[in-house]
C-alpha positions as CSV (number, residue, x, y, z in Angstrom):
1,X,0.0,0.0,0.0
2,X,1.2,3.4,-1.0
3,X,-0.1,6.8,1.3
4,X,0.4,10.4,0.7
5,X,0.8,12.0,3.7
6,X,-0.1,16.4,4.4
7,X,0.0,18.3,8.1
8,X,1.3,21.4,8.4
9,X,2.8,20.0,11.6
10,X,6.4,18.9,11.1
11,X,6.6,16.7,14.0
12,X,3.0,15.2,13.6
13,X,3.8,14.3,10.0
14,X,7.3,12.9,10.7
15,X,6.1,10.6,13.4
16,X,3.1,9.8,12.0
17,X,5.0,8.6,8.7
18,X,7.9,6.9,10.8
19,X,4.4,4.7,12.3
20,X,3.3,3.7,8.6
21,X,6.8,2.7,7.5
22,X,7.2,0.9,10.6
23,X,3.5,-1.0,9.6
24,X,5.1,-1.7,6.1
25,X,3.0,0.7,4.2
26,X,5.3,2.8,1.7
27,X,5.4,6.7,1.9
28,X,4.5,8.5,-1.5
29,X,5.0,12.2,-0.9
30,X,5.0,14.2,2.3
31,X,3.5,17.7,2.4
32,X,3.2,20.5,4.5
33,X,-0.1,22.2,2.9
34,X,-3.0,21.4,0.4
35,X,-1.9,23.1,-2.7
36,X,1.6,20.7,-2.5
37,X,-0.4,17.0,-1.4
38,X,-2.6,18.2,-4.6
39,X,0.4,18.5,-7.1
40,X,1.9,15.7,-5.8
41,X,-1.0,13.1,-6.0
42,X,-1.8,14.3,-9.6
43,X,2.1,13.4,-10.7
44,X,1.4,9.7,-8.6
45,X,-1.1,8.7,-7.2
46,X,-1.1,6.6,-4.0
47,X,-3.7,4.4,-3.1
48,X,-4.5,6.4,0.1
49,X,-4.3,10.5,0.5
50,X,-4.1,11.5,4.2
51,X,-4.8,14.7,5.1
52,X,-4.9,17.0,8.1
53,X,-8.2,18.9,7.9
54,X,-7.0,22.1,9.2
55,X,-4.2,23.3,7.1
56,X,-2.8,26.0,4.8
57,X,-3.6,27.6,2.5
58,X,-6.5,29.1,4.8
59,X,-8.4,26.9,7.7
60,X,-9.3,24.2,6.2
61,X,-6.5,23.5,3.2
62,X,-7.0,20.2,3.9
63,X,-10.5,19.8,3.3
64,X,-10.6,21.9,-0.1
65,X,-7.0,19.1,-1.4
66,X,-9.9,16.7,-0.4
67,X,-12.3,17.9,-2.3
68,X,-10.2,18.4,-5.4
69,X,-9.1,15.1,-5.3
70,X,-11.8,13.3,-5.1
71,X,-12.7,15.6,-8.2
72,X,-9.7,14.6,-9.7
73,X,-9.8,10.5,-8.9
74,X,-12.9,9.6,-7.9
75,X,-11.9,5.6,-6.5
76,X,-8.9,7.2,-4.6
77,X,-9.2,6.3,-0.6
78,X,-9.7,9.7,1.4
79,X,-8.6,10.0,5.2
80,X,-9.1,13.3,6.4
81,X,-7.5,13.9,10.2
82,X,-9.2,16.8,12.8
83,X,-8.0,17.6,16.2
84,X,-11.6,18.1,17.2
85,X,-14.4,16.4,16.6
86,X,-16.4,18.7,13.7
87,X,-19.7,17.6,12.4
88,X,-19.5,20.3,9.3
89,X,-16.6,18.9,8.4
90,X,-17.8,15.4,7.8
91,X,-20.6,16.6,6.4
92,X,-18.7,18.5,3.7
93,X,-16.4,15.5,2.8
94,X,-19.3,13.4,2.7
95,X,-21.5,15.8,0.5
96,X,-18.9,15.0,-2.5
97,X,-19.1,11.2,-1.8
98,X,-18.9,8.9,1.0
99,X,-17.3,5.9,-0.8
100,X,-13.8,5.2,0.2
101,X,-13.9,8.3,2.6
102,X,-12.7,8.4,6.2
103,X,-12.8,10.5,8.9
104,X,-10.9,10.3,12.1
105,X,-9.3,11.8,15.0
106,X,-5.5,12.3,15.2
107,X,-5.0,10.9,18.3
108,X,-6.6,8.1,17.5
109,X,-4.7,7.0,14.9
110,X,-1.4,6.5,16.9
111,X,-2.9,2.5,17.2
112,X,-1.1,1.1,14.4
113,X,-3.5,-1.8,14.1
114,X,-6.2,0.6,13.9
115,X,-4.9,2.3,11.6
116,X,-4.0,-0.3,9.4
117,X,-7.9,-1.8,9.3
118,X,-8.7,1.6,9.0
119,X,-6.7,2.0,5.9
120,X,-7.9,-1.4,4.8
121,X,-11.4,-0.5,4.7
122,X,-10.6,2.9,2.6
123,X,-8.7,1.0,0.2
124,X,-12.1,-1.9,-0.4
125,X,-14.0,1.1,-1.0
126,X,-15.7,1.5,2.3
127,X,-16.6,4.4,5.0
128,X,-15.3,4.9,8.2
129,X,-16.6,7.3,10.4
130,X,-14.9,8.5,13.9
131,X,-16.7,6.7,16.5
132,X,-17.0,9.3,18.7
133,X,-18.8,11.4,15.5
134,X,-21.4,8.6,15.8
135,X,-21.7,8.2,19.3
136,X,-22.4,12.4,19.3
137,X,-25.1,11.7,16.4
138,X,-27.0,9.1,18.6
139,X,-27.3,11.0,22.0
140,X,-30.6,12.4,20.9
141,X,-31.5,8.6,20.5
142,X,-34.1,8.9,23.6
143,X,-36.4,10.8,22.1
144,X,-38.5,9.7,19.4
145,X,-36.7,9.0,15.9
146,X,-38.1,10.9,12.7
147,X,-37.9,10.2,9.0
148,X,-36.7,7.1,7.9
149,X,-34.2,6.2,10.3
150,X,-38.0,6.0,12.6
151,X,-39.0,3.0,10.9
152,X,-36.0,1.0,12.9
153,X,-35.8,-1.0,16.2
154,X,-33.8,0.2,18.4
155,X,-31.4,-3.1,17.9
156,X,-31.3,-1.9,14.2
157,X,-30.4,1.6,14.9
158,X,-27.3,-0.4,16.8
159,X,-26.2,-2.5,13.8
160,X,-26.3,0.6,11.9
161,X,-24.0,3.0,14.4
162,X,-21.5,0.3,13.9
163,X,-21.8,0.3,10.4
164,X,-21.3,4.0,10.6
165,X,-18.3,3.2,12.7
166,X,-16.9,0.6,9.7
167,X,-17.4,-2.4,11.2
168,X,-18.5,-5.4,9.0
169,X,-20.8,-7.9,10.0
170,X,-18.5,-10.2,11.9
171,X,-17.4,-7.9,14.2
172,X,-20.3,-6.5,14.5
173,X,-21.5,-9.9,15.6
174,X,-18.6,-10.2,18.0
175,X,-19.3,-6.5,19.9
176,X,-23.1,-7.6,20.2
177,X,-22.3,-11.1,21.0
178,X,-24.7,-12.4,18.6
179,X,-24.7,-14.4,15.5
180,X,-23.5,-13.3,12.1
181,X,-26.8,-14.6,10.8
182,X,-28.4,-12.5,13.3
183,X,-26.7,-9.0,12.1
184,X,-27.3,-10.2,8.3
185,X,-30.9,-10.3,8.9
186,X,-30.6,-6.8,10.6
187,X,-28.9,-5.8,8.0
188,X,-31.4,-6.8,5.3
189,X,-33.9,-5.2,7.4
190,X,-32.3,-1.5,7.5
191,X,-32.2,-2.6,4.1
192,X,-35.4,-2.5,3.2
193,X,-36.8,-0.3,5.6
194,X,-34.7,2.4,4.5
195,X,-35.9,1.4,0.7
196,X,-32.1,0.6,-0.5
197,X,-32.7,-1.6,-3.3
198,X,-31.5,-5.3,-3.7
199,X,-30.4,-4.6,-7.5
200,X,-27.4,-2.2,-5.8
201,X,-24.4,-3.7,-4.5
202,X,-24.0,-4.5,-0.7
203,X,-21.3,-2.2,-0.1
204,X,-23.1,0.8,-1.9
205,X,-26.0,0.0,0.3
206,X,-24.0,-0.2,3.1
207,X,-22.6,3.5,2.5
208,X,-26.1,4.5,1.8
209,X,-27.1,3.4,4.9
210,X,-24.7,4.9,7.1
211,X,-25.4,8.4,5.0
212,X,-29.0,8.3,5.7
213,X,-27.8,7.7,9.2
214,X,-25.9,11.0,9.3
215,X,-28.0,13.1,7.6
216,X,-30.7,12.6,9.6
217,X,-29.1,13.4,12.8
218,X,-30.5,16.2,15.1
219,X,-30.0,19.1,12.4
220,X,-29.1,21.0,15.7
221,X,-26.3,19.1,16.7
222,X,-24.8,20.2,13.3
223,X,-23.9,23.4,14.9
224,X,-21.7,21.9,17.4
């Protein structure tokens, strides 16, 4: 696996790529700002850009070499890094497409094994959402649930905050302590109950899902 790596931080990015050499995964480029990690990629592409959110040029430099990438290579893997947890930000790199997208804290990406299933996943096309992002999204979960997302049991809303969070269906089955059957037919219900067709692959329905998940959070928590 080949990353691109862009943080303003000098430290941050050395140490962070001295952790994905360490895990075997090969370095591309290095750069210390949007407008550089953009050039670069264009010239070679990697199969994963990493980018620190907040970064020149301007505040969010990493967000707008985001968005022009994805532009530019639509199937490239996107991992966009915050300090904070920032519901407008996911929003926005989401609003482009969800697909091979991830969003996640940078101190919790010092786990190398979590990195590395992280960066998995964003390579096979999938999304992966900071957990904490999904946690936030379900505190309102008390109250009663509107749109579509009111059509599931509260077990299905479950299955589907850890889909949020990336997990497939065997783990899934693990954290629950139920069977894989058991999540694949809670699956296929959010499925249908959500009216994501069967003629669509699993994985798009799967990111379709978790979308429908985060937009219909509490619009107010979008403030935060």
């Amino acid at each position: 696996m080949r990353v691109a790596v862009a943080d303003d931080t000098f430290l941050f990015r050395e140490a962070f790529c001295l952790l994905l050499e360490d895990m075997g995964i090969e370095v591309s480029h290095r750069a210390a700002n949007g407008l550089d990690m953009v050039e670069a990629v264009r010239k070679d592409r990697p199969d994963v850009a990493i980018v620190d959110i907040r970064m020149p040029p301007g505040e969010t430099g990493g967000l707008d070499a985001a968005e022009r990438l994805r532009a530019d290579f639509p199937d490239l893997a996107i991992l966009a890094l915050s300090q904070y947890v920032q519901a407008p930000y996911l929003k926005r790199l989401l609003s482009v497409q969800a697909r091979a997208t991830g969003y996640r804290l940078k101190d919790k990406v010092a786990d190398g094994g979590s990195l590395r299933d992280c960066l998995d996943r964003l390579v096979a096309g999938e999304t992966v959402i900071e957990p904490e992002m999904v946690e936030m999204l379900m505190a309102p979960r008390t109250e009663a649930v509107a749109g579509p997302l009111g059509r599931l049991t509260p077990a299905e809303l479950r299955v589907l905050q850890l889909m949020a969070e990336g997990y497939a269906n065997r783990r899934i089955a693990g954290l629950l302590r139920i069977s894989v059957r058991a999540v694949e037919n809670r699956v296929g219900a959010i499925f249908a109950k959500l009216e994501l067709t069967s003629d669509a692959a699993d994985l798009d329905r799967r990111v379709k899902a978790v979308l429908t998940f985060l937009r219909e959070d509490r619009r107010d928590q979008s403030q935060m």
